[in-house]
N, CA, C and O atoms as a GROMACS GRO file, in nm:
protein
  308
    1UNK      N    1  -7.668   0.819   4.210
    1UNK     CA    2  -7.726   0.756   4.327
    1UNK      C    3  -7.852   0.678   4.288
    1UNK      O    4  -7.889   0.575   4.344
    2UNK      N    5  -7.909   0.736   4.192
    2UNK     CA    6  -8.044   0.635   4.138
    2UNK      C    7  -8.030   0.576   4.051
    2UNK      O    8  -8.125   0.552   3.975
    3UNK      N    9  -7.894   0.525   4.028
    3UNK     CA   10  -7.873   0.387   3.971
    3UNK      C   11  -7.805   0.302   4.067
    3UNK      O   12  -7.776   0.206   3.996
    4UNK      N   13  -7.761   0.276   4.182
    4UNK     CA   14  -7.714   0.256   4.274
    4UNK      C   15  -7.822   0.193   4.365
    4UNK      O   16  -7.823   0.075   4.398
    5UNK      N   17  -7.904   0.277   4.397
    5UNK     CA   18  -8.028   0.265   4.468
    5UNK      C   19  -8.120   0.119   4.427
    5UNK      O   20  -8.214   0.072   4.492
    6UNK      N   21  -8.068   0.071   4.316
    6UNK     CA   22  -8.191  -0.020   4.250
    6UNK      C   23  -8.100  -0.164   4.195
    6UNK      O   24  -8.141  -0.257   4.126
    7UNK      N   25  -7.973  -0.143   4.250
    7UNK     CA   26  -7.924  -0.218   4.265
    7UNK      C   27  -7.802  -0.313   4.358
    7UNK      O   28  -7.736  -0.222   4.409
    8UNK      N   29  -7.765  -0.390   4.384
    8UNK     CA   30  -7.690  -0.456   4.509
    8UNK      C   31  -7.529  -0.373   4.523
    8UNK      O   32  -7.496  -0.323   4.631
    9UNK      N   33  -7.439  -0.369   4.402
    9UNK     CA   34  -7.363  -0.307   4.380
    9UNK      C   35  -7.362  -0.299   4.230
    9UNK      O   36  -7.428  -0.373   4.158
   10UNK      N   37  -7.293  -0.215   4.193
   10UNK     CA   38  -7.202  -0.176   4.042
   10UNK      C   39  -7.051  -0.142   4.016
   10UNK      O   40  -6.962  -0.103   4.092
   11UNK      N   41  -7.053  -0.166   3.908
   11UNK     CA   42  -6.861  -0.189   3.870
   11UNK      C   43  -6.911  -0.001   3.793
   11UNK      O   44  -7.010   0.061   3.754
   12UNK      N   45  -6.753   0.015   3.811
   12UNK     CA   46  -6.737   0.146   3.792
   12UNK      C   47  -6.796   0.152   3.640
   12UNK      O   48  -6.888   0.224   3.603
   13UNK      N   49  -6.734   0.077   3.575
   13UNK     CA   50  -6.765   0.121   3.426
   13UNK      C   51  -6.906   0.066   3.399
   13UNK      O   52  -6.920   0.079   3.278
   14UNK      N   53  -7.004   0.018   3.446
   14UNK     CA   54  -7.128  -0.018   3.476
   14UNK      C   55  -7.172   0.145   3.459
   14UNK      O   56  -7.207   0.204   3.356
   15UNK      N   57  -7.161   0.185   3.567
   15UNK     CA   58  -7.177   0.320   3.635
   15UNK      C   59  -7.171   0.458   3.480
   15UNK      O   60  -7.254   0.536   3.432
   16UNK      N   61  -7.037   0.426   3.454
   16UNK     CA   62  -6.960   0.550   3.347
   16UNK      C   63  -7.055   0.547   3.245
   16UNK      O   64  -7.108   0.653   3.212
   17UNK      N   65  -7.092   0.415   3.175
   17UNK     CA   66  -7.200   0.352   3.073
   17UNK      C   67  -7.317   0.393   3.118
   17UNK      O   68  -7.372   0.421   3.012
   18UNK      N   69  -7.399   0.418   3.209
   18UNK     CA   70  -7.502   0.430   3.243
   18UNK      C   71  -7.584   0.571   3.274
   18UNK      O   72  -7.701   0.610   3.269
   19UNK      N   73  -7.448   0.626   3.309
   19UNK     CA   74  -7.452   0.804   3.333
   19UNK      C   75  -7.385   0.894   3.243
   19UNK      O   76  -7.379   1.016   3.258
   20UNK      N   77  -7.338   0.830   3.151
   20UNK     CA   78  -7.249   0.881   3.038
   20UNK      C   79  -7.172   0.975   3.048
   20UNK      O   80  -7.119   1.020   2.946
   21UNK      N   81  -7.141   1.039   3.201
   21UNK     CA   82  -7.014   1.132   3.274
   21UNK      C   83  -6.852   1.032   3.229
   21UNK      O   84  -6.830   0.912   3.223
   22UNK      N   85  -6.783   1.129   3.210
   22UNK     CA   86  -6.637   1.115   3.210
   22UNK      C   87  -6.624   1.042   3.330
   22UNK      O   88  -6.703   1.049   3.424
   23UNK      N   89  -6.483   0.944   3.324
   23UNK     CA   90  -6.433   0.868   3.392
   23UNK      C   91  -6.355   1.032   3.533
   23UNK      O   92  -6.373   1.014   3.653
   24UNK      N   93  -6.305   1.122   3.500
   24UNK     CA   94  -6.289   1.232   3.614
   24UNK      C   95  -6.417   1.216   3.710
   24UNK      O   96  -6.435   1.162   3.819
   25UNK      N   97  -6.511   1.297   3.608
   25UNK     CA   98  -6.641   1.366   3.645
   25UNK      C   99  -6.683   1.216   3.733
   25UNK      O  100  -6.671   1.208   3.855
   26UNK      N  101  -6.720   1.132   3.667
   26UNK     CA  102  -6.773   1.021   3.786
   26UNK      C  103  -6.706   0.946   3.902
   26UNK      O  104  -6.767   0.890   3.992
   27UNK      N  105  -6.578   0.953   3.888
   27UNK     CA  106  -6.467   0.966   4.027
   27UNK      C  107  -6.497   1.049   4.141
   27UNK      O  108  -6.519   1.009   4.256
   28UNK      N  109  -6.495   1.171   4.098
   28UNK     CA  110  -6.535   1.260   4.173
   28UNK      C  111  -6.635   1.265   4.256
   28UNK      O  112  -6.631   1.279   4.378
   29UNK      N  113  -6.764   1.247   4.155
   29UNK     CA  114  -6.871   1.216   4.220
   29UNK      C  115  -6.914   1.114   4.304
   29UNK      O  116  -7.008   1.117   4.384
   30UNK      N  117  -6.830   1.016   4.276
   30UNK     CA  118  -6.822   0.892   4.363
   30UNK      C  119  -6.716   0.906   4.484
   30UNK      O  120  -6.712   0.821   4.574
   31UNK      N  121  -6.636   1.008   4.482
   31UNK     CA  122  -6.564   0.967   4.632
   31UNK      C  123  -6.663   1.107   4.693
   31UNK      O  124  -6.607   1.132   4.800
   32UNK      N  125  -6.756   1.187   4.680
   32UNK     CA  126  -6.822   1.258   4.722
   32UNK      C  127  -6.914   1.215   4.830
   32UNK      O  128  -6.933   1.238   4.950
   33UNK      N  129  -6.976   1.123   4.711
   33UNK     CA  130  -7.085   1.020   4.814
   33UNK      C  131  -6.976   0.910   4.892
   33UNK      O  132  -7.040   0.852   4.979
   34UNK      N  133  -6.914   0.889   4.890
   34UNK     CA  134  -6.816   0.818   4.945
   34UNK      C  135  -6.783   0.862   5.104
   34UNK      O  136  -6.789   0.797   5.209
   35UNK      N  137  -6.743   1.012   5.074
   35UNK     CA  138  -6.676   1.135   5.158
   35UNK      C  139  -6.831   1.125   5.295
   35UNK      O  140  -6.800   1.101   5.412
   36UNK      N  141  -7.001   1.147   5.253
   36UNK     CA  142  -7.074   1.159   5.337
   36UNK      C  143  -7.114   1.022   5.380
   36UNK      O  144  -7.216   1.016   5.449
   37UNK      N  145  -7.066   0.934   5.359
   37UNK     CA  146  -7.128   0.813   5.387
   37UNK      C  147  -7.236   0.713   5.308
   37UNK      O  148  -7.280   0.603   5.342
   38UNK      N  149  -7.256   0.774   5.216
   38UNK     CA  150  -7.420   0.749   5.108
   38UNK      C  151  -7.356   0.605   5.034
   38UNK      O  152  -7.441   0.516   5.022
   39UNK      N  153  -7.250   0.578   4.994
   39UNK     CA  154  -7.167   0.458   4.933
   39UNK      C  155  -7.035   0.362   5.020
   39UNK      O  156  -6.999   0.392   5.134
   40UNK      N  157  -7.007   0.306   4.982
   40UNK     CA  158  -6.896   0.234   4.987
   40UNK      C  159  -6.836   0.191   4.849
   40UNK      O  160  -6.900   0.158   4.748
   41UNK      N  161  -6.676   0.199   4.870
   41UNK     CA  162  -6.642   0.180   4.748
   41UNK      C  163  -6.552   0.047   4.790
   41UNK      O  164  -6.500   0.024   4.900
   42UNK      N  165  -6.548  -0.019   4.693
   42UNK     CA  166  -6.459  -0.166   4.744
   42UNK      C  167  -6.365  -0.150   4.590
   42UNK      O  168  -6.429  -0.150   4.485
   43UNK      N  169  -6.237  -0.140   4.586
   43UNK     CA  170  -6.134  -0.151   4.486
   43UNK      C  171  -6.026  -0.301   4.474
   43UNK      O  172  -5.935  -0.318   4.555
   44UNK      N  173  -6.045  -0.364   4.401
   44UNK     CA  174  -5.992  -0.489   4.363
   44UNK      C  175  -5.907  -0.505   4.201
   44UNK      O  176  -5.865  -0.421   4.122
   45UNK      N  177  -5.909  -0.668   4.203
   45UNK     CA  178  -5.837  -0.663   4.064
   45UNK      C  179  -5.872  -0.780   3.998
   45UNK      O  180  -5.842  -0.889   4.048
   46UNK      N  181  -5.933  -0.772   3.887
   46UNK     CA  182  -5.960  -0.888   3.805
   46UNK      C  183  -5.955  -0.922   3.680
   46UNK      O  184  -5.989  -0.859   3.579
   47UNK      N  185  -5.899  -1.051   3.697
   47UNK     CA  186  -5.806  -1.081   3.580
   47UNK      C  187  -5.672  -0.997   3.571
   47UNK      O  188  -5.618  -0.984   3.461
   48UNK      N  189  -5.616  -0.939   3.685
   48UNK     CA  190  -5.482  -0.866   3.688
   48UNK      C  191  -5.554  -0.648   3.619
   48UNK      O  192  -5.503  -0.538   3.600
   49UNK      N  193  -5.676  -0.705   3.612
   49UNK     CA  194  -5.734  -0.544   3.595
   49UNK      C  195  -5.779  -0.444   3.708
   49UNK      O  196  -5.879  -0.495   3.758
   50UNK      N  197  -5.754  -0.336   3.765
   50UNK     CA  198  -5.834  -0.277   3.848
   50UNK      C  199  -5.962  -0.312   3.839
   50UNK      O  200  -6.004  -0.302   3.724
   51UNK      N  201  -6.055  -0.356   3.930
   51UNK     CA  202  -6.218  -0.326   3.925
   51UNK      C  203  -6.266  -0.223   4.078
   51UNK      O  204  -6.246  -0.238   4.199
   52UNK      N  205  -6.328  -0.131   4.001
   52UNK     CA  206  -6.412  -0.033   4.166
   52UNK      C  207  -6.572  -0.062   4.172
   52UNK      O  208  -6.652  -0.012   4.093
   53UNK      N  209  -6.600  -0.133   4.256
   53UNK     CA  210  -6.722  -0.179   4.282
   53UNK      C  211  -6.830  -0.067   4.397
   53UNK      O  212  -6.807  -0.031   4.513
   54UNK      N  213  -6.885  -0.053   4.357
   54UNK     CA  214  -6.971   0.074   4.458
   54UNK      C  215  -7.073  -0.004   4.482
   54UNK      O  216  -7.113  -0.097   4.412
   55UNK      N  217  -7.136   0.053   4.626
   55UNK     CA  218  -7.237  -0.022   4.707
   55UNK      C  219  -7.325   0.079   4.750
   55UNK      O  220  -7.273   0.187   4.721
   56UNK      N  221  -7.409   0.092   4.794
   56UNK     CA  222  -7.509   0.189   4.862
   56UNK      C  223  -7.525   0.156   5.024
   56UNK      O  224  -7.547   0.040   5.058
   57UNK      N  225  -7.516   0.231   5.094
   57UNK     CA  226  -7.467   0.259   5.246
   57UNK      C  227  -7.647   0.195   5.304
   57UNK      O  228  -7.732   0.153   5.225
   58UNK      N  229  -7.664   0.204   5.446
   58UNK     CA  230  -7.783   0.232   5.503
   58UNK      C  231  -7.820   0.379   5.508
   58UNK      O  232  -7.936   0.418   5.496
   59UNK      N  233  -7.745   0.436   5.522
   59UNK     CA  234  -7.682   0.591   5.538
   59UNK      C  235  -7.742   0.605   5.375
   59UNK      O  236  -7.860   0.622   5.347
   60UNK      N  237  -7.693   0.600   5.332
   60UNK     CA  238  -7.744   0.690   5.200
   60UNK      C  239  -7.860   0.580   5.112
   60UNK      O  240  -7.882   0.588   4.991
   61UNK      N  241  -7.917   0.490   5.196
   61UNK     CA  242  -8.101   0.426   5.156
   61UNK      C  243  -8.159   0.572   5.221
   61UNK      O  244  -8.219   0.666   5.168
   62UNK      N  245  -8.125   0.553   5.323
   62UNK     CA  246  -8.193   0.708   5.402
   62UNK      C  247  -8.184   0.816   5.347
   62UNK      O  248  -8.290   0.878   5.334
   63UNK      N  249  -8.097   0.859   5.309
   63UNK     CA  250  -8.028   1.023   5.262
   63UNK      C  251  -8.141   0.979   5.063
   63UNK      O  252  -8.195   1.069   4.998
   64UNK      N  253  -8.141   0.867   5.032
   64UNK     CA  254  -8.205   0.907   4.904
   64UNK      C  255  -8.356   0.923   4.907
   64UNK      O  256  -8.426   0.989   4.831
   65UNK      N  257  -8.404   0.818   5.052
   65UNK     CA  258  -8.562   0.808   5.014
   65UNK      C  259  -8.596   0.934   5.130
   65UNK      O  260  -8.715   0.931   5.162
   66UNK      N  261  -8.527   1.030   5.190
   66UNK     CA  262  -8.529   1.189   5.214
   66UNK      C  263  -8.583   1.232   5.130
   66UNK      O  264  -8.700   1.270   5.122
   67UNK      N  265  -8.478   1.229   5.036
   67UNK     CA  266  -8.496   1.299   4.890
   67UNK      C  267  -8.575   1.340   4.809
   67UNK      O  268  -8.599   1.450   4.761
   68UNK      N  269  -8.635   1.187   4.791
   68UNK     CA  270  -8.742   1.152   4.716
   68UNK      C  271  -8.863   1.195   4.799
   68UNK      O  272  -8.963   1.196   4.727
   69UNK      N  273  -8.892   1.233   4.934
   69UNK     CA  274  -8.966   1.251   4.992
   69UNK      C  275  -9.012   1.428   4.959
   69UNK      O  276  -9.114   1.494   4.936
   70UNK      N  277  -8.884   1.446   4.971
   70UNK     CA  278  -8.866   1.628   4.953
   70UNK      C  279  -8.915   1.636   4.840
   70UNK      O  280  -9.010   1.712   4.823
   71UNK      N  281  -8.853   1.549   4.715
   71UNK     CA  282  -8.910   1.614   4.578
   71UNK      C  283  -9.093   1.574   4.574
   71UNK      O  284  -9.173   1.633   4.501
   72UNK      N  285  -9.121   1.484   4.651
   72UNK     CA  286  -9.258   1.462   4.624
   72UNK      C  287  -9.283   1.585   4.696
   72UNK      O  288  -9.356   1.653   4.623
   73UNK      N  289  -9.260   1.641   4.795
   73UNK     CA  290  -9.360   1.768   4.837
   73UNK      C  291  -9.390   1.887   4.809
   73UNK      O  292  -9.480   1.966   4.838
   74UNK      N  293  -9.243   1.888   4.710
   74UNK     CA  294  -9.224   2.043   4.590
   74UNK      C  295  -9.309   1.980   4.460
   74UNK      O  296  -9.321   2.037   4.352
   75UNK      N  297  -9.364   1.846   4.495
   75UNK     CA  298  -9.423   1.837   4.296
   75UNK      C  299  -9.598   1.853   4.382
   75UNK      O  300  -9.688   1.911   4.320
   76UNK      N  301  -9.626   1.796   4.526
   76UNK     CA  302  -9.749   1.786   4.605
   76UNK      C  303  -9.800   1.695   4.538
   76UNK      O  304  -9.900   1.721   4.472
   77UNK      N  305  -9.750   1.579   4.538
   77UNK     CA  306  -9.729   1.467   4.487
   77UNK      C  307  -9.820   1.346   4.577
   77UNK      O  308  -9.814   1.227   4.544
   0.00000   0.00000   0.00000
């Protein structure tokens, strides 16, 4: 999600490269945030290749800068 967050969208393998999780493990995790609303996933094809493009929701701008709010108050930040 905080690579997501800092940018407009990302291609899956953007994503896999960046978090260095298995192509499973980051599926997963992506139809998760998918599942609460925090992403959108848009699936296409280019050059005749699958591409999965992920987006960050309004819904999950909110649900991250929560987050970040919470962890600042456990550091008393």
């Amino acid at each position: 999600m905080s690579i997501l967050i800092s940018v407009e969208s990302a291609e899956f393998i953007y994503l896999l490269e960046k978090t260095g999780a298995t192509k499973g493990n980051l599926s997963v995790q992506l139809t998760k945030l998918q599942e609460a609303g925090y992403i959108s996933i848009e699936k296409s094809f280019r050059n005749k290749y699958p591409l999965t493009t992920c987006m960050v929701t309004p819904l999950g701008v909110e649900a991250f800068e929560r987050y970040v709010e919470a962890i600042k108050e456990i550091l008393n930040l």
